[in-house]
BAMAR-849770 format. One record per residue (C-alpha): residue in three letters; x, y, z. Coordinates in steps of 0.2 Angstrom, whole numbers, plus 5000, padded with zeros to 4 digits. Each point is the difference from the previous one (the first is absolute). Last residue first. Layout:
N
ALAXYZ ...
END
This chain:
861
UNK526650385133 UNK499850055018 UNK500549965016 UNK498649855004 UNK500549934984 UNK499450004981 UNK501149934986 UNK500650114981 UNK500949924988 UNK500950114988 UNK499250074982 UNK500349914983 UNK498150004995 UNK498849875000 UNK500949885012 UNK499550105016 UNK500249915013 UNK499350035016 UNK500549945018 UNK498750005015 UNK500549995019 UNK502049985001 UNK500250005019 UNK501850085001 UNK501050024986 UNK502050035005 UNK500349824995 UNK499550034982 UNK501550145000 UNK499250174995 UNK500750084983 UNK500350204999 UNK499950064983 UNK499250185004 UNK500549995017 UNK498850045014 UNK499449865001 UNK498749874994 UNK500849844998 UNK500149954980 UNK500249815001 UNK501049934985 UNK499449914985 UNK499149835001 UNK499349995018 UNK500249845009 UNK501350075013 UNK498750145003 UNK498549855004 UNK501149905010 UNK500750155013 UNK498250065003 UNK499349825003 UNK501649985013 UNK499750155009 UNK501150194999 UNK500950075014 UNK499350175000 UNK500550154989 UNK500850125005 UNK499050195003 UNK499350074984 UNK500350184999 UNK500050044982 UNK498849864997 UNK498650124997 UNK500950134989 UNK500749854990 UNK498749924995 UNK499050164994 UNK501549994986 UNK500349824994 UNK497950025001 UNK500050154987 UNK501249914989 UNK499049835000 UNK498550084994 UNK500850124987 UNK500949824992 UNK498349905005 UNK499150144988 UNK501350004988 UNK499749824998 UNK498150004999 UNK499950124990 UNK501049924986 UNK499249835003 UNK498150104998 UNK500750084982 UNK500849834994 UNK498149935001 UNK499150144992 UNK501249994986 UNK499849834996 UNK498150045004 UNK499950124987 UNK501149914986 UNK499049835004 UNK498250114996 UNK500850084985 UNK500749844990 UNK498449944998 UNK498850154993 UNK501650034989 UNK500249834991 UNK498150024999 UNK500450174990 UNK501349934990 UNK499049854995 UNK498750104995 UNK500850114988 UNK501149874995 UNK498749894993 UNK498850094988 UNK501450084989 UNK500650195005 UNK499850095019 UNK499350175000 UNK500650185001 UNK499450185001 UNK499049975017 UNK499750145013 UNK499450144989 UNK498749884994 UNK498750104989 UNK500850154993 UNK501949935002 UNK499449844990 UNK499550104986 UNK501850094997 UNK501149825005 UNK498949924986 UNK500650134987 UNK501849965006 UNK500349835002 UNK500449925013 UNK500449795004 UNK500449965017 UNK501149875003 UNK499249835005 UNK501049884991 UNK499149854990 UNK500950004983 UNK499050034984 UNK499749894987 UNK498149935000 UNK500249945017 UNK500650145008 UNK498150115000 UNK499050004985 UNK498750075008 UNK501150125006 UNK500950054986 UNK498550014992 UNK499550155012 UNK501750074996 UNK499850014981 UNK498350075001 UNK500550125013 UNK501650074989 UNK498649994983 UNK499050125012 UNK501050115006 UNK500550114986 UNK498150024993 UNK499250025018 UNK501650085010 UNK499150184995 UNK498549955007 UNK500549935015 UNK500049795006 UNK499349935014 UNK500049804997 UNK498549915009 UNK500149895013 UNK499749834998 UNK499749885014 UNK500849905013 UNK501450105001 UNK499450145015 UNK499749865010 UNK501949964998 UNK500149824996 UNK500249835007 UNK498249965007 UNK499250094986 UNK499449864990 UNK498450054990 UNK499049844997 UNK499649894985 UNK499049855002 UNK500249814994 UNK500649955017 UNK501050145006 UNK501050084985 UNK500950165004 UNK500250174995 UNK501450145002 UNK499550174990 UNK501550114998 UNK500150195000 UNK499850134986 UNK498950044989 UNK499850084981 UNK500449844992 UNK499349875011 UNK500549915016 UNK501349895001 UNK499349845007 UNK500849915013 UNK499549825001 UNK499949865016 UNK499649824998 UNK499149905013 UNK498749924988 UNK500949994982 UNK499850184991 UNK499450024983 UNK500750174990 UNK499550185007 UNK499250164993 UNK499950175011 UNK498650105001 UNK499950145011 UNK498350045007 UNK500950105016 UNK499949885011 UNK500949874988 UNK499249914987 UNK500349824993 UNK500049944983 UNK500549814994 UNK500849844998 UNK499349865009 UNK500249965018 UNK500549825008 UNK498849875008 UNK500649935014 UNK500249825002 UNK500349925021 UNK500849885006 UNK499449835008 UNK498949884994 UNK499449875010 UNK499449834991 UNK499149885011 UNK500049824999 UNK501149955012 UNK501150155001 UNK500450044982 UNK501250184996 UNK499650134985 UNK501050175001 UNK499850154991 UNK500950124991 UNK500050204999 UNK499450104986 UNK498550034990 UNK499450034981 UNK500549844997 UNK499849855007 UNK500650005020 UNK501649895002 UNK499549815005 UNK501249905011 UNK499549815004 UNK500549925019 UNK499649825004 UNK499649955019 UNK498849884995 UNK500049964981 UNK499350134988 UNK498850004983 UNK500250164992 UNK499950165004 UNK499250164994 UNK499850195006 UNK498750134995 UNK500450205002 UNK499050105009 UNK501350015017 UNK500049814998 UNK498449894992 UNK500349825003 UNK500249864988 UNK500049805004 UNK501149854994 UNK499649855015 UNK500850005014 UNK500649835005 UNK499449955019 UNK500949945015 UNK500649865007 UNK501150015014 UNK500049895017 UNK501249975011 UNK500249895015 UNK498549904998 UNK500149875013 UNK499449824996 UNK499749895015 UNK500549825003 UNK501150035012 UNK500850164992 UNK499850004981 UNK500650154989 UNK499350124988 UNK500850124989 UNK498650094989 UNK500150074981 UNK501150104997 UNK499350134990 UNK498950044984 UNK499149844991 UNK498350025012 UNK498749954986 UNK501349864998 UNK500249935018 UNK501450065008 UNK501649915003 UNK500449865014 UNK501550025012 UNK500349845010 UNK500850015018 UNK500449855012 UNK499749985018 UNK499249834996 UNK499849974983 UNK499250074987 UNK498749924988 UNK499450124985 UNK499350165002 UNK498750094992 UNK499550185000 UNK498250095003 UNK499850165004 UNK499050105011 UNK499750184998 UNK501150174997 UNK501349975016 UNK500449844992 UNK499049905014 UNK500749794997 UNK499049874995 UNK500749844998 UNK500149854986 UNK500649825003 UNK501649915002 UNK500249935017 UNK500650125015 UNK498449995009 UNK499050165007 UNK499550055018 UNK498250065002 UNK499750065017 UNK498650015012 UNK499050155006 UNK498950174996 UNK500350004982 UNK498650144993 UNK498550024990 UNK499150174999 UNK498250024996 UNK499750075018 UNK501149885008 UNK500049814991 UNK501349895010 UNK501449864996 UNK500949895008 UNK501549894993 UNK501049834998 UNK501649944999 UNK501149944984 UNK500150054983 UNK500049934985 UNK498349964999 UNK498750135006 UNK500450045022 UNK498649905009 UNK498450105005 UNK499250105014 UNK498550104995 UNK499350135013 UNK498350134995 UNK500150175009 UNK498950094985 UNK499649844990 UNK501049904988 UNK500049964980 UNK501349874996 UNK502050015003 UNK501649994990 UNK501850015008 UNK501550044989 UNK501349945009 UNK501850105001 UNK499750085019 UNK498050004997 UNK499350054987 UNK498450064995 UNK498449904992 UNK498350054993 UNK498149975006 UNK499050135005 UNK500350075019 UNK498250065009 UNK499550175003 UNK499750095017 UNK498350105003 UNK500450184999 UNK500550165011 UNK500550124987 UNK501250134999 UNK500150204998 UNK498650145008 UNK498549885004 UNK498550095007 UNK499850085017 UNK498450135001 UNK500050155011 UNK500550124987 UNK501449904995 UNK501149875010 UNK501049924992 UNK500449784999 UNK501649934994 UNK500249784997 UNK501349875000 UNK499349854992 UNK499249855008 UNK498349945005 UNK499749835011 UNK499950105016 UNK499950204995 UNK501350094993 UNK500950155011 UNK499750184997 UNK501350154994 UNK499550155004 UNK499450164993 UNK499550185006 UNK498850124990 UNK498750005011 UNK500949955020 UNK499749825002 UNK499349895013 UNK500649835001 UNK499849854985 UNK499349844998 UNK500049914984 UNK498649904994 UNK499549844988 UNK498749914996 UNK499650084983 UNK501550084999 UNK501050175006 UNK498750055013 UNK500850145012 UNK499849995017 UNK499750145011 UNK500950145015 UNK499450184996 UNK500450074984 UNK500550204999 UNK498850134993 UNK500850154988 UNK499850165005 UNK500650134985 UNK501350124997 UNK499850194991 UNK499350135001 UNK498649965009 UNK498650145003 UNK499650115014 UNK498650124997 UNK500150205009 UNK500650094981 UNK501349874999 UNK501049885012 UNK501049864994 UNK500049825007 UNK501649884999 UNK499649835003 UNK500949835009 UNK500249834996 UNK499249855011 UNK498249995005 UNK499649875014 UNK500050145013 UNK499850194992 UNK501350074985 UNK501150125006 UNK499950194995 UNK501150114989 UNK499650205000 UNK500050124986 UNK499550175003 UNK499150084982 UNK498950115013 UNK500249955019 UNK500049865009 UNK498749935014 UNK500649855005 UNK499749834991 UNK499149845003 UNK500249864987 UNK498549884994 UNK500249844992 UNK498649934991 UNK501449944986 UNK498850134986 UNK500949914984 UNK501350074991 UNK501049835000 UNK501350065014 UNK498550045013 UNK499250175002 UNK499850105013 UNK498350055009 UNK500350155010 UNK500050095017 UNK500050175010 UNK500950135007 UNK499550194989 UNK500750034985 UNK500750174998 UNK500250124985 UNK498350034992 UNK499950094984 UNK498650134998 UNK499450084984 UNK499050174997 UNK499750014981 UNK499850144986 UNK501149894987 UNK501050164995 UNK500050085020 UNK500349845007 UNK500050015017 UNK500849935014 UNK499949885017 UNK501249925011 UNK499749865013 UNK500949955015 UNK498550015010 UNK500450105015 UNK501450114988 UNK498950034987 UNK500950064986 UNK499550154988 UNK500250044981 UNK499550134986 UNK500249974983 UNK500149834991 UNK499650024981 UNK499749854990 UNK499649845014 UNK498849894995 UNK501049854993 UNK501650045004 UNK501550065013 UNK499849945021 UNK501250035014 UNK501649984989 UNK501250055014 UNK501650125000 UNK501549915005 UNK500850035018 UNK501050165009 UNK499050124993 UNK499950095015 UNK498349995002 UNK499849824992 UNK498949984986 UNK498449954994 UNK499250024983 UNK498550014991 UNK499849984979 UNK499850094984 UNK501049904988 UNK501850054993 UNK500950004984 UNK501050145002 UNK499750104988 UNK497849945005 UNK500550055017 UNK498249955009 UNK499650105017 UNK500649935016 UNK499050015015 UNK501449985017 UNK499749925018 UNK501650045009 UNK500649895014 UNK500850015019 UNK498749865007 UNK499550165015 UNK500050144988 UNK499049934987 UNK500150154987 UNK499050044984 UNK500350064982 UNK499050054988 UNK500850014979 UNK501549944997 UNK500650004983 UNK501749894998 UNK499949875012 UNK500849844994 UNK501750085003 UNK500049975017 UNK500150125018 UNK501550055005 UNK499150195008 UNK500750144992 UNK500350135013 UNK499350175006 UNK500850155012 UNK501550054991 UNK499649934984 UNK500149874990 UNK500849885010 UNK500149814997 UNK499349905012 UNK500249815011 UNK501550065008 UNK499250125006 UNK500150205001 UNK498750115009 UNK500050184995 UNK499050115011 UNK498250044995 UNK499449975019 UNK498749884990 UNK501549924995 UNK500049964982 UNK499449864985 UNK500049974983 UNK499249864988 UNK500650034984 UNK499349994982 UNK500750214997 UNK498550044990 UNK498649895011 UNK501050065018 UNK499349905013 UNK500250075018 UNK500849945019 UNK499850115014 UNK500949935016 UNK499950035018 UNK500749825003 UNK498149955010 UNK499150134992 UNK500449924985 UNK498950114985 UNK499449994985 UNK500150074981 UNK499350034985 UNK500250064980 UNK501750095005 UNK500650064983 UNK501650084996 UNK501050025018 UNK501550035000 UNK500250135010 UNK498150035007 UNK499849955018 UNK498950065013 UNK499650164991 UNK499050105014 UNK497850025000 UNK499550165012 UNK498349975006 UNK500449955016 UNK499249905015 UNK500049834989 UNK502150034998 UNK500349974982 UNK501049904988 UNK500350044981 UNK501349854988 UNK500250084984 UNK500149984983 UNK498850154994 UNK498949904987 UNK500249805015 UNK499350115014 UNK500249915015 UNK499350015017 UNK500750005018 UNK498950055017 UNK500650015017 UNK499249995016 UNK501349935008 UNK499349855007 UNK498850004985 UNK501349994986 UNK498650004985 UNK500449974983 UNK499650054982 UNK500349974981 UNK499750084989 UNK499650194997 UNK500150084986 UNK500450195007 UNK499650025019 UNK498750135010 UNK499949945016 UNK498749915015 UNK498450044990 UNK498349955008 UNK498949884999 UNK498949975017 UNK499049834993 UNK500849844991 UNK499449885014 UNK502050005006 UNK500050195001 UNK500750114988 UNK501750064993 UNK500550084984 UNK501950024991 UNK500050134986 UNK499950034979 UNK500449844993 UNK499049915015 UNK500849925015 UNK499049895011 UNK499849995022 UNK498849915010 UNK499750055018 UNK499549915015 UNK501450095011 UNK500949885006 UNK499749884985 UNK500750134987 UNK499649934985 UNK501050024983 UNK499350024980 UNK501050044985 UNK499150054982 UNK498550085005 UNK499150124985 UNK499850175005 UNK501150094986 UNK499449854989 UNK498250095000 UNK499049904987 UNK499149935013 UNK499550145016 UNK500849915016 UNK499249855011 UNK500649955016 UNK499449855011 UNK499649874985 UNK499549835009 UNK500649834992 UNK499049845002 UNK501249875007 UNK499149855003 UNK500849925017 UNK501450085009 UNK501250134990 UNK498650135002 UNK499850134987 UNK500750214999 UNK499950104985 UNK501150174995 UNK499050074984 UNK500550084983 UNK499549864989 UNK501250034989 UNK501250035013 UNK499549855012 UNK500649995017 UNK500149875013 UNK499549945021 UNK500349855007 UNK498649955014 UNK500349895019 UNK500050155010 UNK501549975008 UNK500849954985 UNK499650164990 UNK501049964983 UNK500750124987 UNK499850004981 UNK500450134987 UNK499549974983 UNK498649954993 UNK499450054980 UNK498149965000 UNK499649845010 UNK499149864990 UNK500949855013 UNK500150005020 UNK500849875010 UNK500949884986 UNK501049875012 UNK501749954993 UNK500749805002 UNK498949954983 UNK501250114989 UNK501449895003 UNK501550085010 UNK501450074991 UNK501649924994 UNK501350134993 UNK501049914987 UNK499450154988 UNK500450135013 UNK501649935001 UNK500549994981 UNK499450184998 UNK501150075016 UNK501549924992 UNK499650084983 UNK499950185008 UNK501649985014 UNK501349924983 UNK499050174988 UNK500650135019 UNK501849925000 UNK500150034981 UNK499450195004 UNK501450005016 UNK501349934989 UNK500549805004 UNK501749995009 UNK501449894993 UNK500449865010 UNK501850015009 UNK499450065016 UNK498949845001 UNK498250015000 UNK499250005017 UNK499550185001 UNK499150004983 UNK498949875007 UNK499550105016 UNK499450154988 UNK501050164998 UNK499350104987 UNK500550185007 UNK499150134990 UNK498549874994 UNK499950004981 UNK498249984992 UNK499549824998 UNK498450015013 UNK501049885010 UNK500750105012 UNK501049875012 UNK500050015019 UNK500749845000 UNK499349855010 UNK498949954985 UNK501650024988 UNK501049895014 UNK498649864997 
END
């Protein structure tokens, strides 16, 4: 977006100041791009946005005139309803009505075969009735009905033309001699409007309104523009590039302009743009704003179009029309839709009978529109080439007020819905469930739930405090009241709800003879029996056998009914095998709450836990499976060889002969990895061994020697230390390469564990220092502080008169001071009597630093 906004030369040949709005916003620090790299960065940029350029389909562009030899220029007569166009080969300027059948009408005729007369650029002058064309050899007027020709100036290669009838003024191009021409109709002397940097002006236009000319120039791919007064206008819009012309901002998706036209009153540019095969991009028209202050427009590109030439707009009817000199076509493309309505569609696709109203819009204007009444959602039409389309959105119709049929006899009612809403909707008499319905496209239909006829209960049994009560088949809202079974005491009610049976009443107290009861483990009901216990005693019975693990339950009887006060039976865990972290883990056969221990088989490490919870086995831990011996290469395709590794350990590997440096690995779970979290970057591959000529045959036993050394390091008989260790044809090489490093570390350890030592020390040695530095400053500081108040102190207090009597508050808070009172005096040591104070307003202490005590009174400090 900031290339498009930049005036950027994207024809690949340096620019002589290439400084695009991108360039400007990259940090001082990043280096600059040359002006030719600048100008290949400009070049691919401008082929990936013409490529993602999106044109309008071929369908929206209106074929006027087709079989036409070579047109060129084009200009419109809008009061007189006609457009009017040259053809080279032809060697004619045509005219043809815009309403109806268009049946072209050729007013001027010159000799074929005669390029010198051929017409290239044509103009009318609608004050005058005249028509205007340029030629290769001079300009040529005549009336409107082709009659009266006469020459106006002799000009060299004519192009373009354009008329400044208020002034009476008349600018051409010729695109051999590079220069812009203009001529006042009453003279025959032609003047070089512009020429400096001018290369190849094809056409040009004029704003009357801003007293602007702007041009094409097909050599230079620029769109430039001037004051008509020829005096240099700058903008913050345009480059200069020359004292009275500037480079209007226009994209990098232009490259060969070709026509050119102006709509003065909407502030655009209407552009023909030959194909850039270099570059990669189609023939196509384009819009843009006059000062360049917006992206250029795709109008239209494909099918049809080859070679658009000459081009006018139609202000009244926001249409622009142009020739195709290759395909030999006059085209139109429609830029404003007038007010009106359309069908929209619904959310499936289908045609929703909806119909939307729009304004009138202009070309490729977007606007969104509501949906009408009883419709929900809203649309976003497009306009192209005068037909309003939807772009996107659809109409979809709401529900009005209903009931929905969930069975055969059975509805739901519900309100009036907006399409695409849902709500939740209540069951039906004699239905139950819980129920959503949506609205879609007008019709409601179930969204989640069901509405349904209730089931009935089957037969079973549930329990009931500590009895276990068993009942037959029962109807939806069916009753049964029994007596509690035997063993217990009272009697119950129960009731079928929707295939659900429940205690709704009664009690169900048991007795305290031997027997069994039922008690809720947690896991399901279990079984246990109890022999005879007496009133407010307490029995403990065990398990029964399938439920051998626990305590068993402690029951006691309190009149006449047991109570369960603990209950514990659990399940033995039968011997099982999991897989953990890819290895397989076995156990045996476990009680509740037994704990085995398992370590990982082999080829992994770590160990793992087995513990019984009712049934259950739970492993905890984890096996990670460690890494076999091997190769490994560094960044720089090194290889180094390593032993087995368990999971989590760490290896330094001495690089090879020939290399220096230390290569530290790690096992993670079967995988090797470079660990560089504790070394240098710069150590966490080898480097390779500079080392001269002439040190080659002397050195190279020495760097053998010391490279083993390394690997070897203090455990094969040398002492950890970390003195350097020099040697003399080493010293020689490693001043050509590292002028800054002639000694390392021995042994694999040392090294490194001077170096963290170091990394840790030096943070607390800063801020040690840091800290005695801010204390030391702060007491000289209060020292000079003090000093320079002892002194103003004195001057003010010179001529203190006596002091009042002093007051009681005054007179407490000196005496409770704890050092002597310093009254300010004009002695240097003089020290005030508490009682002398008189209203003591604010005391301050400062317990910081050894400094007197200071109060606040009406006289002073």
């Amino acid at each position: 977006s900031a290339l498009r906004r930049a005036a950027c030369d994207c024809s690949g040949r340096p620019v002589q100041k290439p400084h695009c709005a991108w360039a400007a916003r990259m940090p001082p620090s990043a280096p600059r791009p040359s002006a030719r790299q600048e100008c290949r960065i400009r070049r691919s940029l401008c082929v990936a946005l013409a490529a993602a350029a999106v044109p309008l389909p071929a369908w929206a562009v209106k074929t006027l005139l087709h079989d036409l030899e070579q047109p060129q220029g084009v200009a419109l007569d809008v009061t007189g309803g006609r457009i009017y166009w040259a053809e080279v080969s032809k060697g004619t300027v045509s005219r043809a009505y815009l309403g109806g059948d268009l049946r072209p009408e050729a007013i001027i005729h010159t000799p074929l075969g005669n390029l010198e007369d051929a017409p290239y650029g044509v103009a009318l002058d609608h004050k005058a009735g005249k028509v205007y064309w340029t030629t290769t050899r001079a300009i040529f007027r005549a009336d409107l009905n082709g009659s009266n020709v006469e020459p106006v100036v002799n000009a060299s290669c004519g192009g373009g033309i354009a008329l400044d009838v208020q002034e009476n003024v008349m600018y051409w191009t010729s695109w051999h001699d590079g220069v812009i021409y203009r001529m006042h109709l009453n003279s025959s002397n032609p003047e070089e409007f512009i020429s400096d940097g001018v290369e190849m002006p094809i056409d040009l236009a004029l704003d009357l309104n801003r007293k602007k000319v702007y041009w094409t120039d097909t050599r230079k791919k620029t769109v430039e523009r001037a004051n008509l007064d020829g005096t240099e206008t700058p903008t913050a819009l345009a480059l200069a590039v020359n004292l009275r012309g500037s480079v209007v901002n226009m994209s990098c998706d232009i490259r060969m302009t070709n026509g050119i036209a102006i709509d003065p009153l909407g502030g655009q540019i209407y552009l023909t743009g030959s194909a850039d095969v270099s570059a990669g991009q189609a023939p196509g028209i384009y819009r843009s704003h006059l000062f360049g202050e917006s992206e250029s427009e795709l109008l239209f590109s494909g099918e049809g179009l080859e070679k658009p030439w000459g081009i006018a707009y139609d202000h009244e009817g926001n249409t622009v029309y142009w020739t195709d000199q290759k395909a030999g076509t006059l085209q139109s493309l429609a830029l404003r839709c007038d007010s009106g309505s359309i069908e929209v569609p619904s959310s499936t696709g289908r045609p929703s009978s909806a119909k939307v109203a729009y304004i009138t819009m202009r070309h490729s204007e977007l606007s969104t529109s509501k949906c009408p009444m009883n419709y929900s959602g809203e649309v976003r039409l497009m306009c192209s080439d005068g037909t309003v389309s939807v772009s996107s959105g659809h109409c979809s119709k709401d529900c009005p007020a209903g009931s929905l049929n969930v069975t055969n006899t059975s509805y739901v009612a519900y309100d009036a819905m907006k399409s695409g809403n849902s709500t939740e909707a209540a069951c039906g008499k004699n239905l139950v469930g819980d129920m959503r319905i949506k609205c879609l496209e007008g019709v409601v239909s179930i969204a989640s739930g069901f509405c349904r006829a209730p089931r009935g209960c089957a037969a079973g049994s549930l329990l009931f405090g500590t009895a276990k009560l068993t009942y037959n088949s029962m109807a939806h809202e069916q009753f049964l009241s029994r007596d509690c079974p035997d063993g217990f005491e009272g009697n119950y009610s129960l009731t079928c709800e929707d295939g659900e049976v429940s205690a709704v009443e009664g009690r169900c107290d048991p007795n305290c003879d031997e027997g069994t009861i039922w008690i809720d483990n947690g896991g399901g009901l279990v079984e246990v029996y109890h022999g005879s216990i007496n009133p407010g005693g307490r029995m403990k019975v065990p398990c029964p056998p399938d439920y051998s693990a626990g305590e068993g339950a402690r029951l006691e009887c309190r009149e006449g009914t047991i109570r369960v006060l603990q209950s514990q039976c659990f399940r033995i865990c039968e011997k099982g095998s999991k897989i953990i972290g890819g290895a397989r883990i076995s156990h045996g056969a476990m009680n509740q709450g037994e704990v085995q221990s398992s370590p990982c088989p082999a080829g992994f490490s770590g160990n793992v836990s087995i513990s019984c919870k009712d049934g259950d086995a739970a492993y905890t831990g984890n096996c990670h499976a460690q890494c076999p011996s091997g190769v490994f290469n560094d960044s720089h395709n090194i290889s180094v060889s390593y032993q087995a590794i368990d999971h989590g350990g760490e290896l330094k590997i001495t690089c090879p002969e020939g290399y220096h440096g230390l290569v530290p690995l790690r096992c993670i779970n079967g995988n090797i990895t470079l660990n560089c979290g504790f070394e240098n970057a710069s150590r966490c591959d080898c480097q390779k061994v500079a080392i001269h000529d002439e040190d080659v045959q002397s050195g190279g036993t020495e760097r053998h020697e010391d490279i083993q050394h390394e690997r070897d390091g203090p455990e094969h008989g040398s002492e950890e230390h970390d003195a350097p260790i020099r040697h003399p044809a080493r010293e020689h090489a490693s001043a050509s390469a590292h002028s800054s490093s002639t000694t390392r570390s021995v042994g694999l350890r040392g090294g490194a564990h001077s170096e963290k030592q170091r990394q840790e020390e030096e943070p607390v040695i800063v801020l040690v220092a840091a800290i005695a530095g801010s204390v030391a400053f702060v007491l000289v500081a209060s020292c000079v502080a003090w000093q320079v108040v002892r002194r103003r102190r004195k001057q003010r207090m010179s001529a203190c008169p006596p002091p009042p009597a002093p007051s009681k508050a005054a007179k407490c808070i000196a005496e409770t001071l704890c050092w002597p009172v310093g009254w300010s005096g004009s002695g240097d040591s003089s020290t005030a009597d508490p009682n002398s104070i008189s209203e003591m307003n604010d005391i301050v202490i400062d317990s910081l630093v050894p400094l007197p005590s200071y109060w606040a009174t009406q006289e002073g400090m």
